[in-house]
C-alpha positions in Angstrom: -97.6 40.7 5.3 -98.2 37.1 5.9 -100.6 34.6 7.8 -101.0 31.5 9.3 -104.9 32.0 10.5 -106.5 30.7 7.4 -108.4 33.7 6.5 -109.3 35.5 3.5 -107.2 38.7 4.0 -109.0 40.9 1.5 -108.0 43.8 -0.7 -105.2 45.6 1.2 -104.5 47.9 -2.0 -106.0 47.4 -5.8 -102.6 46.5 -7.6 -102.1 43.4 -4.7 -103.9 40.4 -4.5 -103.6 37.4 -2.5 -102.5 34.0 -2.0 -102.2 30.9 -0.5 -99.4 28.7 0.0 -97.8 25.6 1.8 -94.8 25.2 3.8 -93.7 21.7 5.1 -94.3 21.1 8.7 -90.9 20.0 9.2 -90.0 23.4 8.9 -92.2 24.4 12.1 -89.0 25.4 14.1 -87.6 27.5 10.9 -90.8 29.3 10.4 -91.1 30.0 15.0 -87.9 31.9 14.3 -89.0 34.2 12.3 -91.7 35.6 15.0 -88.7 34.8 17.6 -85.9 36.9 15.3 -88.6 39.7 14.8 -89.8 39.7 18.8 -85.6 40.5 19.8 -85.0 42.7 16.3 -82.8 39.8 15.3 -82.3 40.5 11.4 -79.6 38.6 11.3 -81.3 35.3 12.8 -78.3 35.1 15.0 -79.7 34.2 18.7 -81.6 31.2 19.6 -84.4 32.5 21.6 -85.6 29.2 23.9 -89.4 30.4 24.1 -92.6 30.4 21.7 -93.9 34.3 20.9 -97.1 32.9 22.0 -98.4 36.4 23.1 -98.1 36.6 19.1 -101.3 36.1 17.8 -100.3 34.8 13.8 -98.0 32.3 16.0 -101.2 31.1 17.9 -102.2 30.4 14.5 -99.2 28.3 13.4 -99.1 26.7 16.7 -102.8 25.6 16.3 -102.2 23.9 12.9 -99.2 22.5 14.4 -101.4 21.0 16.7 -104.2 19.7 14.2 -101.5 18.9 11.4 -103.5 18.4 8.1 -103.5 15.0 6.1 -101.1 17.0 3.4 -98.4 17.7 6.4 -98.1 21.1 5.3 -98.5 25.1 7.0 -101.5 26.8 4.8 -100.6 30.6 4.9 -101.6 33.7 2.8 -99.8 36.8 1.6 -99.9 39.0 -1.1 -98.3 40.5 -4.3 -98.4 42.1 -6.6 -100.3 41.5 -9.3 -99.8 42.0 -13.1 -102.1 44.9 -15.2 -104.3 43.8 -18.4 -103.2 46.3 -21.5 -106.6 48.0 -20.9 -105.6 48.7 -17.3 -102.3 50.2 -18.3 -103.8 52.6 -21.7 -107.2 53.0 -20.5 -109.6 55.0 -22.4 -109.9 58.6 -22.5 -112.3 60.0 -19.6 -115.7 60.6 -21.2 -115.1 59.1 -24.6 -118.1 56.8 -25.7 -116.7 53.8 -27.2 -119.1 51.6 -29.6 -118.8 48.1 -30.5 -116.6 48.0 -33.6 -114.0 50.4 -31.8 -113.8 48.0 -28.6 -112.9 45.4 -31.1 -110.3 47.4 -32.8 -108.6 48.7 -29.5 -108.4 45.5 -28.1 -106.7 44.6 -31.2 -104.4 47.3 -30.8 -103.9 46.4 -26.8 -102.1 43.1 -28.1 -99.4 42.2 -26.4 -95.7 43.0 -28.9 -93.0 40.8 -29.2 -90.6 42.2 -26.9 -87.8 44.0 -27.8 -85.6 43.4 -24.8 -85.7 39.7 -23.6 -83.3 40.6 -20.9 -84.0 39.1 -17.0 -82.3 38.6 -13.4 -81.2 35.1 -12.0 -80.8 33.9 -9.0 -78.3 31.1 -8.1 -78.8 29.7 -4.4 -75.6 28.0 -3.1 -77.1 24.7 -0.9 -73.6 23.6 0.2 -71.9 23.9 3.3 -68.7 25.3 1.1 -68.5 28.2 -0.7 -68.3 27.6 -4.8 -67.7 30.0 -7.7 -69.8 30.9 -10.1 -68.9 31.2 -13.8 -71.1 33.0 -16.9 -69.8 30.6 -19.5 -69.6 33.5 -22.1 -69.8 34.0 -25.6 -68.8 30.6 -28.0 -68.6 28.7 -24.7 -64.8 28.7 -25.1 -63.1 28.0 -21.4 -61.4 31.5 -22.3 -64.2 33.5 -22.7 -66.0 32.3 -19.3 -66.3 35.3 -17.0 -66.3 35.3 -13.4 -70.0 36.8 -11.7 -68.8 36.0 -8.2 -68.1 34.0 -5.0 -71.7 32.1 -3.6 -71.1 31.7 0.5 -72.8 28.3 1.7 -76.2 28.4 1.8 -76.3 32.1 0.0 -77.5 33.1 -3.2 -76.6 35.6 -5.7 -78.3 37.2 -8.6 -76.6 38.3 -11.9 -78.5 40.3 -15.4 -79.0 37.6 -18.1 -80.7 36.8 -21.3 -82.2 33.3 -22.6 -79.8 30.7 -23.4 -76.7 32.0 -21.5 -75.4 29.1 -19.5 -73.5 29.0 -16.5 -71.8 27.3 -13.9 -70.6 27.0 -10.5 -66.8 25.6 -9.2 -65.1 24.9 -6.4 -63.1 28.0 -4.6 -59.8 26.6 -5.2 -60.3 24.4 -8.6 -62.1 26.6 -10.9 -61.3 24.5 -13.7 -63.9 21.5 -12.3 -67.4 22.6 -13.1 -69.6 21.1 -10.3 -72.8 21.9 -11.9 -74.1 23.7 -15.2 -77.4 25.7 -16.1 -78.6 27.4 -19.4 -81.3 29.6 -18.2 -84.2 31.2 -19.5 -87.0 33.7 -17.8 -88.6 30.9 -17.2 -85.9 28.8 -15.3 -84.4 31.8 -13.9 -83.9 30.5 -10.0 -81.8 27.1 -10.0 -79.8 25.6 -7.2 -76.4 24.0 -6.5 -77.4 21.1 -4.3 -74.7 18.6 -3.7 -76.1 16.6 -0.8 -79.1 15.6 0.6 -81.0 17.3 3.6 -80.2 13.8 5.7 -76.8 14.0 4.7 -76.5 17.6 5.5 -78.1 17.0 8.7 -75.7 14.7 9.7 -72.6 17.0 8.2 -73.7 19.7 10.3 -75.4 18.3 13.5 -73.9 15.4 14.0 -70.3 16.0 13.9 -68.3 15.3 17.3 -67.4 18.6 17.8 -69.1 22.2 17.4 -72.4 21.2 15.4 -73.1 24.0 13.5 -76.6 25.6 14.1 -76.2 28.9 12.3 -75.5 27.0 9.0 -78.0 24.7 9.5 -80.5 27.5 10.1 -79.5 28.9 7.0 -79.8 25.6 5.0 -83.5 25.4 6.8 -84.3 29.2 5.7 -83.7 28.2 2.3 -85.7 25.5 2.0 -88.3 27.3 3.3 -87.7 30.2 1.0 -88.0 27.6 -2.3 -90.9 26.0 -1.0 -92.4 29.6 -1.3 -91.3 30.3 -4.2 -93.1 27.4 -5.8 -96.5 28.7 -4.5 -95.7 32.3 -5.7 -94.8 30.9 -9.2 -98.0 29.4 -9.9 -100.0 32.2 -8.2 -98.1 35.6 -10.1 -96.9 34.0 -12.8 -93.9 35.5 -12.1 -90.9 33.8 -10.9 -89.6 34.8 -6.9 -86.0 36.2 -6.4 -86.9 37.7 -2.6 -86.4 35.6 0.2 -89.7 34.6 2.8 -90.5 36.3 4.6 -90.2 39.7 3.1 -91.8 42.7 4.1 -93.9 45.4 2.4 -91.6 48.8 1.4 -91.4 50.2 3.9 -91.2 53.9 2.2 -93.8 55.6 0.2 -93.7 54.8 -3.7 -95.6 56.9 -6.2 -98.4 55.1 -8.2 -97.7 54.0 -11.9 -101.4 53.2 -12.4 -101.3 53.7 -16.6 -99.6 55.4 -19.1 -98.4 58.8 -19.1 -100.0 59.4 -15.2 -98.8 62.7 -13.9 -97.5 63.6 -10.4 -96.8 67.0 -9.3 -94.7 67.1 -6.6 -93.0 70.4 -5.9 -91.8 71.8 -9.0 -91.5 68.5 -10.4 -93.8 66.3 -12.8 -93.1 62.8 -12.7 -94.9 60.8 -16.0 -95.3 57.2 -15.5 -93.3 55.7 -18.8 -93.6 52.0 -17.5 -96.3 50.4 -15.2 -94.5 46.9 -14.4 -91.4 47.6 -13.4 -92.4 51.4 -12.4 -90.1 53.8 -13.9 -91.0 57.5 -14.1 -89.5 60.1 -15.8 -88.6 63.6 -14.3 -87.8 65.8 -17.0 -85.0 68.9 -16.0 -84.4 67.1 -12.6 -81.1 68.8 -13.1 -80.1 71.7 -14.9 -77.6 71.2 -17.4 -75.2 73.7 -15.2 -75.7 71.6 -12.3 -74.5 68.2 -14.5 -71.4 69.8 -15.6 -70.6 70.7 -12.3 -70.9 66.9 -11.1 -69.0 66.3 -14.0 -66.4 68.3 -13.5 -66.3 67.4 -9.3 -65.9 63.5 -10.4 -63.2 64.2 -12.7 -61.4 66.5 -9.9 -62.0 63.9 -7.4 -60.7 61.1 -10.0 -62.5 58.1 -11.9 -61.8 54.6 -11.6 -62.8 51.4 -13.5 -65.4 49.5 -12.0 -64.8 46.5 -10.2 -66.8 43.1 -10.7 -67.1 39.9 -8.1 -66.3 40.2 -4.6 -66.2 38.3 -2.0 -65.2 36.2 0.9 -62.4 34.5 -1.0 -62.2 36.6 -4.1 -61.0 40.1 -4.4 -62.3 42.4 -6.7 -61.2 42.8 -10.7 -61.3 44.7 -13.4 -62.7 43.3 -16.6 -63.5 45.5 -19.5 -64.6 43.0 -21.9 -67.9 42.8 -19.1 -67.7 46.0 -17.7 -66.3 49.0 -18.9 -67.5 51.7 -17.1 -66.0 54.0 -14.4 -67.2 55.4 -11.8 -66.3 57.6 -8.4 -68.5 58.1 -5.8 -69.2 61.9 -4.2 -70.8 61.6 -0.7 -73.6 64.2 0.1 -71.5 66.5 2.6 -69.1 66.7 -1.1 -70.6 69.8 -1.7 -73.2 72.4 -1.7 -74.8 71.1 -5.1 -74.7 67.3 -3.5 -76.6 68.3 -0.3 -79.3 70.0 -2.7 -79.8 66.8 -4.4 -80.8 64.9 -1.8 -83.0 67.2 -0.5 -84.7 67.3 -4.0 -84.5 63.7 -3.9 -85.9 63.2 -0.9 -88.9 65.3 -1.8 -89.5 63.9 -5.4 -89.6 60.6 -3.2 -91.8 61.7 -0.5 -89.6 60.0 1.7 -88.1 62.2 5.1 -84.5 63.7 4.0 -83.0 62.1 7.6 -83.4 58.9 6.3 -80.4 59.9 4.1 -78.4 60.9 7.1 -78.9 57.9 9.0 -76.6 54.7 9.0 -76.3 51.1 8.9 -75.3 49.7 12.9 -74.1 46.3 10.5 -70.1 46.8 8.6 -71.7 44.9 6.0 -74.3 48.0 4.9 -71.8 51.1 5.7 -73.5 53.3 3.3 -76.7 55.6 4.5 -80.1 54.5 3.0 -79.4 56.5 -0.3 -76.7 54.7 -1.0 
């Protein structure tokens, strides 16, 4: 869902709109292996195809304003997202109710925006080092016992963590977690921050200029990142929202319902699902289970035995228990558990509208062992 030929690309769907933005044309390469990874079904960017897609026609387009670079040195392309509904969009009006001038005024005065209740949000913190680093929530008092470990950033990864305003943070190295390398306090707005220890010219020559083995798949990585914040930039001042994907990133590719306004009803089956929220969309499904059928999964986990949840894992870091963060526990019962489990899925699938083999089918990748669902 993105382009390089300069072209209005109209209204794909009413809640979308779209945008324009600018990624350096040093970046020409990183952007060519997109269309490269995507021509061999590389999602891992691991090959290093040696020719252009030029049977691609967006690429023609990159390759042309390659050719006739413009005076700001910079890709135009355009995408879309999603865009954010006025209060009147979200409670609209009654169908066939006249509305005069006086009671305009009042509902629009009733459409104002609350303070909000819950000031939660989700950060992302983007590791732009070649060596992995901890990262610390610095917890409550800011007391170096009450820091809390969120987990283990690889080089040139990110991770993302639930916050609220004012909580600060901070990264260390694997094996000194008692030297903070770098600190944040973060707010909604300042919710995507990055550890970046070096500059690009001296990770250039860390990387691929070392006598032996220059390392191409970390520098791709490093390259895909910069890419990704120069996006993010653009998609900040267009949405107003800030960007925790990574570019490129594709449309879902499975059907969602529409949460167009308040208290929309969808029948599907013998189920009604009411739109509760429009942005996020959340939906509830009243008597999705019968109170017979929760006991039962009750009574299966505690057969099959409960466990406390685990926090952080990851390459160098094992997982933990911490009940002061996360007390919870949890099991896990795979569909094939039962002949209440299978139904589930099925009525999941069809809530959904998404085809019940999906469920079946599993990752080829170690890393995603779990079927779709999961």
């Amino acid at each position: 869902n993105i382009s390089f030929c300069n072209e209005n690309m109209g209204s794909y769907h009413p809640t979308l709109e779209w945008m324009d933005f600018f990624i350096p044309m040093d970046y020409f390469d990183t952007l060519a292996g997109f269309y490269q990874a995507d021509e061999i079904d590389d999602d891992y960017y691991e090959e290093r195809p040696e020719a252009y897609p030029m049977e691609n026609p967006d690429f023609q387009c990159l390759w042309e304003q390659k050719q006739r670079p413009h005076a700001s040195g910079k890709f135009r392309g355009t995408t879309y997202y999603y865009r954010t509904p006025s209060m009147e969009e979200i409670y609209p009006e009654p169908t066939g109710v006249v509305v005069g001038v006086s009671n305009a005024k009042s509902r629009q005065r009733r459409l104002q925006q609350p303070p909000l209740v819950f000031t939660g949000f989700a950060a992302k913190f983007v590791n732009l080092s070649p060596k992995p680093v901890l990262l610390y929530w610095d917890g409550k008092g800011g007391r170096e016992d009450a820091r809390k470990l969120v987990g283990e950033i690889g080089p040139f990864e990110s991770l993302g963590t639930a916050t609220f305003p004012g909580n600060s943070f901070h990264v260390t190295p694997i094996f000194d977690s008692s030297t903070a390398l770098q600190r944040w306090v973060v707010t909604a707005d300042t919710a995507l921050v990055y550890y970046e220890p070096q500059t690009p010219l001296e990770l250039q020559a860390a990387l691929l200029e070392a006598p032996e083995n220059p390392d191409y798949v970390a520098w791709g990585k490093y390259q895909r990142q910069l890419v990704n914040q120069a996006f993010a930039r653009d998609y900040l001042i267009a949405s107003k929202r800030t960007w925790l994907g990574h570019f490129p990133r594709r449309f879902p590719q499975q059907y969602m319902h529409p949460a167009t306004f308040i208290d929309q009803i969808h029948t599907v089956g013998d189920f009604q699902l009411k739109v509760v929220s429009v942005t996020p969309r959340v939906f509830i499904i009243d008597n999705f289970l019968s109170s017979e059928e929760c006991q039962s999964i009750i009574t299966t986990s505690q057969t099959q035995g409960l466990e406390h949840s685990t926090l952080h894992k990851g390459a160098t870091v094992t997982q933990t228990r911490d009940l002061s963060t996360r007390s919870s526990s949890n099991t896990w019962l795979p569909r094939d558990t039962n002949d209440l489990t299978e139904r589930i899925y099925q009525q999941a699938a069809q809530v959904m509208g998404i085809d019940a083999e999906l469920f079946h089918k599993y990752h080829d990748s170690i890393a995603y062992h779990h079927s779709i669902a999961e």
